[in-house]
N, C-alpha and C positions, 0 to 999 in steps of 0.2 A: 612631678616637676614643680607643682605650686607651692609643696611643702617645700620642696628642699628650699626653692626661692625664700619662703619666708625663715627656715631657719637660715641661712647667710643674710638676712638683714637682722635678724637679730645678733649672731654674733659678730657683723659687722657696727652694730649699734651697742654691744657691750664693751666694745676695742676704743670706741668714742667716747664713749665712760669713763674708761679709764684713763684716756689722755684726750680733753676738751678741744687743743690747739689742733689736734688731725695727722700729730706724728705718728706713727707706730709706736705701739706698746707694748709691753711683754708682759704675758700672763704669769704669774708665778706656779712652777710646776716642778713635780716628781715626778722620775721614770718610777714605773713598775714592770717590772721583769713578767714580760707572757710566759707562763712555763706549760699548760695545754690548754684544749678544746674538751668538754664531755658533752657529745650529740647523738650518743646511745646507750639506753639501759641495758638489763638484759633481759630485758622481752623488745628491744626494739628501736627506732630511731626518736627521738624529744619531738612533743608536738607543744608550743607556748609555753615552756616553761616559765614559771611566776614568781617562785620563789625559792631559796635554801636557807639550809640550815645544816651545822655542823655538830656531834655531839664530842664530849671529851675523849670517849674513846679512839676516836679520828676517824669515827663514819662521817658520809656527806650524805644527806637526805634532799633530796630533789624532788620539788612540786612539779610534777607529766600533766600539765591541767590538761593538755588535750585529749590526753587518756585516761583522764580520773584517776589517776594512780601516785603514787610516790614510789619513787626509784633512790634504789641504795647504793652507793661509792665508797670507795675507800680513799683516804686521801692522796693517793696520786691516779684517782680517776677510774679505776677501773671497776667495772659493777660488779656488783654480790647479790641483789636482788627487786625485787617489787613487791609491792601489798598496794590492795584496795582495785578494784574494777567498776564496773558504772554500774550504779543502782542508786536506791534506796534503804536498801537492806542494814542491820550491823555489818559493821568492817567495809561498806561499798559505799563510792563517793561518787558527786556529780559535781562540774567545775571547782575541783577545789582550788583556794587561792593561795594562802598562807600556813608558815607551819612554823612549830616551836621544841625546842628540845626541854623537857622537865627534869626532873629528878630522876635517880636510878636510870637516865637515859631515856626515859619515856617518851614519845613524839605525838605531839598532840597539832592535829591538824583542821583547819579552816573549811567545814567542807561547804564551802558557801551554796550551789544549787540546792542541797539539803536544809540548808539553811542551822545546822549544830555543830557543835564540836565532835571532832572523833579521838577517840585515844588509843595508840598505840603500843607496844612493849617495844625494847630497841630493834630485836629483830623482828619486826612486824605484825604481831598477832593482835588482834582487837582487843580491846581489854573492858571498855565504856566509851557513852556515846550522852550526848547533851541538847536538848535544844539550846538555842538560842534568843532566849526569851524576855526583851527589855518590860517597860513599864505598859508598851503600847502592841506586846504581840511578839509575833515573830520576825525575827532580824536576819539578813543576809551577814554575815562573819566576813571581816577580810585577812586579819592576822589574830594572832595570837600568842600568845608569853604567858610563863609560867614564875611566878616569883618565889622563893627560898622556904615560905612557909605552905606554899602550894597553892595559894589562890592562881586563881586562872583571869588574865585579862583579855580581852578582848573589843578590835574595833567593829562598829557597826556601820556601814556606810550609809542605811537607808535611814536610822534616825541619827544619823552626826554625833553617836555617842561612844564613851568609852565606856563596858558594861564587867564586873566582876564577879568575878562565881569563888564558891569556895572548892576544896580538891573535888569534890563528888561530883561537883556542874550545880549547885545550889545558888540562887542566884543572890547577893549579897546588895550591890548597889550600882548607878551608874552615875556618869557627871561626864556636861559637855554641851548638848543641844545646838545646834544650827546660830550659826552668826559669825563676827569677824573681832569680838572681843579675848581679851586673854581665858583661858579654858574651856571655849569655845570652837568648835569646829566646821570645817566645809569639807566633806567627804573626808572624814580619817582614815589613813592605812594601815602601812607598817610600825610597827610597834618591837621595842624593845628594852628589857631593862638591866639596869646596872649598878652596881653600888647603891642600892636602894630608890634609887630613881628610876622611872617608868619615862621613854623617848616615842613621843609619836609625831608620825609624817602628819601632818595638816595640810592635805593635799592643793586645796584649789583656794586654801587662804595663806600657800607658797610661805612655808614654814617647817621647822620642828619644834612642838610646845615639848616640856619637859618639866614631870610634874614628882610631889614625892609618892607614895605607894597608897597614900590615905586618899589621895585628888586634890591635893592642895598645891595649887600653879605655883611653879619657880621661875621660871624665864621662858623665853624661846629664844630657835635659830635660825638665821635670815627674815629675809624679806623680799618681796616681788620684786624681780629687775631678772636683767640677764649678764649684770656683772659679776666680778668676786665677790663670794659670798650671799651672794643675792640667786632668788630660784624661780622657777619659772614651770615646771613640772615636775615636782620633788618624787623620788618612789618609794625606794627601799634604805634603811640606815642600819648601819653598822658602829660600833667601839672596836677599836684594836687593845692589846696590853698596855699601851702608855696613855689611856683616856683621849684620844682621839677618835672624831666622829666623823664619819663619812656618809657620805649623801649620795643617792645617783637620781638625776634629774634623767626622766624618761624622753621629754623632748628638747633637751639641750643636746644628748646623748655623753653627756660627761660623770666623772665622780668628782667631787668637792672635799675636801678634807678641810677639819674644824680643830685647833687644839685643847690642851684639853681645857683652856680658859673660853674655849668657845668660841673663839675668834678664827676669821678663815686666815688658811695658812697658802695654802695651795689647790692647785688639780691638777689630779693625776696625769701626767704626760710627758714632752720632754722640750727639751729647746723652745719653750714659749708656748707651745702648740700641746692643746689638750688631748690627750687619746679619746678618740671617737670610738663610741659604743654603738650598739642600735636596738634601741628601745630599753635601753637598760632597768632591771628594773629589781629583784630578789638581789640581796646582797648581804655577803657572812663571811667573818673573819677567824681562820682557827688560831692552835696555840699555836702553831707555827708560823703565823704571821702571813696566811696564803689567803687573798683575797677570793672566792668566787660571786661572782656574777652573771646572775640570769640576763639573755637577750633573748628579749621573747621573740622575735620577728627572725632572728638566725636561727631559731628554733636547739638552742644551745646553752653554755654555761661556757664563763672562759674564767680560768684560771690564774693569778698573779702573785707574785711573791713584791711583798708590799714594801717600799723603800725604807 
């Protein structure tokens, strides 16, 4: 009850934001068309899902953190399979968080409890396995991306860093460290890249820094508030085909959308009124333009065909 209290003062104080005098305001928003729910693998029902990812072929890959496992869909939802079960072992994970799709379709996954990266072939077979190894030890992983030449990025949440390997898990270099300056970090998350730029969530310093592949800072998006444009619990980001970036703020429960000069455009919803998510937080765009979105608390993914 105390939360939702506080979230209705704040969205009642970003409406004041927007219009100072006390009139009603209207949010600028896009429907997206709900087209399903996926709240079962096949081995079973979604315990916290955290994150997806889509490969070109039109598989959907789905972080099960609750079961250590990644669950496989096809794009209109229906499962085809699972890999990975709780351990330590090659190919078994423990809380994993994040995941990324490579080259030849490969899925490389965040096995944070273990603390390394895992890799796997598109239909699931282990392939390699990596710690995750900064300047100072070993790192908990939260996401992970793969870039065009195969370098492997990765956020670290416990040293605030972003760390690079080469294809093999070699570790190459890192840049970031704890603070509130430009290439600087407060708990980094999700991560992804594009057009040769690398986008990362900067979670609790209510941002997206976005930098080029070498670590050299180019800008960032947003800023702390709970108006347009402005974040307040950033998670997971996405690009669509027309260089638009989308955002989902896990305690606003909304997605933000950014065009592609990076300015906010809209959020997602309809007549003024933002579509309410809950907990939203893993977020992936295919070629066909169908949004999914992890809600970890529904214990689910919803699916949308994006305006």
């Amino acid at each position: 009850m105390r939360l939702s209290l506080v979230k209705y003062v704040l969205l009642l104080a970003a409406l004041l934001l927007l219009c100072p005098s006390g009139h009603a305001a209207t949010i600028p928003t896009k429907a997206a068309r709900h087209l399903f729910d996926i709240k079962s693998s096949s081995a079973g029902p979604l315990l916290l899902p955290t994150d997806v990812a889509t490969s070109k072929t039109g598989r959907v890959y789905l972080v099960d953190s609750g079961h250590s496992r990644i669950a496989v869909f096809n794009s209109s939802g229906n499962p085809i399979s699972t890999f990975g079960t709780l351990g330590s072992g090659p190919g078994e994970l423990r809380n994993p968080i994040g995941i990324g799709i490579g080259k030849n379709g490969m899925v490389y996954v965040a096995d944070a409890g273990n603390k390394r990266i895992q890799v796997f072939s598109a239909d699931g077979r282990f392939q390699f396995g990596f710690a995750v190894k900064g300047k100072k030890g070993l790192i908990k992983p939260i996401d992970v991306a793969v870039a065009k030449n195969g370098n492997i990025y990765v956020t670290g949440n416990s040293n605030h860093m972003l760390m690079v390997f080469d294809k093999s898990g070699r570790f190459l270099k890192q840049w970031g460290g704890e603070g509130t300056s430009e290439g600087q970090f407060r708990y980094p998350g999700t991560l992804v890249i594009r057009n040769g730029l690398i986008y990362v969530v900067d979670v609790l310093n209510t941002r997206v820094q976005v930098f080029e592949l070498s670590g050299r800072f180019r800008f960032h998006i947003g800023e702390w508030g709970v108006g347009p444009g402005q974040m307040f619990r950033p998670k997971g980001i996405a690009l669509d085909s027309q260089g638009r970036t989308y955002v989902t703020d896990s305690y606003m429960d909304l997605v933000q959308v950014f065009n592609n000069s990076y300015r906010f455009v809209y959020v997602l919803g309809s007549a003024g009124k933002p579509q309410k998510f809950t907990a939203p937080a893993g977020l992936a765009i295919d070629g066909s333009n169908h949004m999914y979105i992890t809600e970890m608390l529904k214990h689910k993914v919803s699916v949308y065909a994006l305006p």
